[in-house]
FIKOLZA-1660 file (N, C-alpha, C; in steps of 0.1 Angstrom, whole numbers, plus 5000, padded with zeros to 4 digits):
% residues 43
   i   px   py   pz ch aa at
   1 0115 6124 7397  A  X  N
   1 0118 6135 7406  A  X CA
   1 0122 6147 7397  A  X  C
   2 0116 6155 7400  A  X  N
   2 0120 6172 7391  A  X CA
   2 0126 6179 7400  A  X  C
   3 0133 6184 7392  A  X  N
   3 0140 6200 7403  A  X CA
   3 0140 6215 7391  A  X  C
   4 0131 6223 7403  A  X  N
   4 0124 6235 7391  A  X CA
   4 0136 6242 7391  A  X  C
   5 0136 6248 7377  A  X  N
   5 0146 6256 7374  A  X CA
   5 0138 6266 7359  A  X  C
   6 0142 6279 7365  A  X  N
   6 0133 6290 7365  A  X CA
   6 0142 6301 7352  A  X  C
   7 0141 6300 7341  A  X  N
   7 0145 6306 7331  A  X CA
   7 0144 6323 7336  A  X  C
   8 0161 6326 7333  A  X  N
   8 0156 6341 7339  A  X CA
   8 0151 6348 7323  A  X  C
   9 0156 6348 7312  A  X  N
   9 0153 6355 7297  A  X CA
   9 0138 6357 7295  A  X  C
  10 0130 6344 7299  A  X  N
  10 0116 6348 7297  A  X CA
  10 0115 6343 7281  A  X  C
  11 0126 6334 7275  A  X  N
  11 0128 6329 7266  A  X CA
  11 0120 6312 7269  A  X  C
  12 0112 6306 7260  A  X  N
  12 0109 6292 7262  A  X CA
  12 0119 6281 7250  A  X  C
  13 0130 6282 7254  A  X  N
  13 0143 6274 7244  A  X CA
  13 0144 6259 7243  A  X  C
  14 0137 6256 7256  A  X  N
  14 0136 6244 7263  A  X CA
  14 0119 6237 7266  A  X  C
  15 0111 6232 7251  A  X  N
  15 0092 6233 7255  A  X CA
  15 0096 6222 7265  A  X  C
  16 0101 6212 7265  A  X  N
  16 0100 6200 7275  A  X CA
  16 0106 6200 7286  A  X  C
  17 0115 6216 7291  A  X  N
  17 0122 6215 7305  A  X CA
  17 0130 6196 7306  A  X  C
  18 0135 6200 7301  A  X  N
  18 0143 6184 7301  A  X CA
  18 0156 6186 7308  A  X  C
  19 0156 6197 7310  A  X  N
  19 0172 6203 7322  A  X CA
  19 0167 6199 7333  A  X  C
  20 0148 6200 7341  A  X  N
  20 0147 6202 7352  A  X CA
  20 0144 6187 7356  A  X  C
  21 0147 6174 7347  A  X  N
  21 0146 6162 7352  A  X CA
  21 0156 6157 7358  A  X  C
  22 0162 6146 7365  A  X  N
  22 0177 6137 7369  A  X CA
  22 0176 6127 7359  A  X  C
  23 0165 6123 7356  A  X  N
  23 0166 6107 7356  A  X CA
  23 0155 6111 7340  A  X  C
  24 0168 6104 7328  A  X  N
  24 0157 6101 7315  A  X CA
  24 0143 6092 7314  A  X  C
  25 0138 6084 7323  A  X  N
  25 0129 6076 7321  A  X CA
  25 0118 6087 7330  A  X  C
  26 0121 6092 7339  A  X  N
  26 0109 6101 7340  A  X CA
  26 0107 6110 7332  A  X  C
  27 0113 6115 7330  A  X  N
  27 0109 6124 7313  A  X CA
  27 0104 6117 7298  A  X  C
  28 0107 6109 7299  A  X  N
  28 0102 6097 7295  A  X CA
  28 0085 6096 7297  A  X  C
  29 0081 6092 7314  A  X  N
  29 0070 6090 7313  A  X CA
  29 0061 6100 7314  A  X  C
  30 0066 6114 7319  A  X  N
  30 0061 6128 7315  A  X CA
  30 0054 6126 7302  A  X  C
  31 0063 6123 7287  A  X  N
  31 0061 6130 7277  A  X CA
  31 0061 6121 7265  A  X  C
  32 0057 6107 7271  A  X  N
  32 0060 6092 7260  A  X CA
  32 0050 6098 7249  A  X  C
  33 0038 6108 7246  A  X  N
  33 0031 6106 7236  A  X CA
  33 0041 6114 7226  A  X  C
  34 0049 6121 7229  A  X  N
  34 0056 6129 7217  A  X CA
  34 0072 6123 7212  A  X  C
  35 0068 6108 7220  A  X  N
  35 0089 6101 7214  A  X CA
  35 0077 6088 7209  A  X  C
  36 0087 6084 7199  A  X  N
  36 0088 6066 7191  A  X CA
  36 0090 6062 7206  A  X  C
  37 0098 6063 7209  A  X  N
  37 0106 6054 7222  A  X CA
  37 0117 6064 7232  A  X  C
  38 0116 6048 7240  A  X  N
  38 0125 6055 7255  A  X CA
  38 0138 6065 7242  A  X  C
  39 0146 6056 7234  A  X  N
  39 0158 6058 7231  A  X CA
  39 0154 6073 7228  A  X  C
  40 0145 6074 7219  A  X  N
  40 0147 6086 7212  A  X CA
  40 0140 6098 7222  A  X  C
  41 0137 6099 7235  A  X  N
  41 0137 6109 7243  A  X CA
  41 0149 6110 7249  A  X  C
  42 0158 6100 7254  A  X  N
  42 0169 6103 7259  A  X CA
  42 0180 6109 7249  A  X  C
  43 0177 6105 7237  A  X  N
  43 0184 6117 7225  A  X CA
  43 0179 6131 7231  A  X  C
% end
């Protein structure tokens, strides 16, 4: 589940929007080609 959240700066500070997730494992399965592992995206 995402919840969008809309940078007002127009700045990209955040490439993975990892604020707009709840839950580490879906971010996780967004983005598993760029982590070793679960652990090291939940870092």
């Amino acid at each position: 589940m995402r919840k969008e959240k809309s940078n007002s700066n127009g700045q990209d500070d955040d490439p993975y929007h990892v604020y707009d997730y709840f839950d580490v494992e879906d971010f996780y399965d967004d983005n598993y080609d760029d982590f070793w592992d679960y652990e090291e995206a939940e870092d």
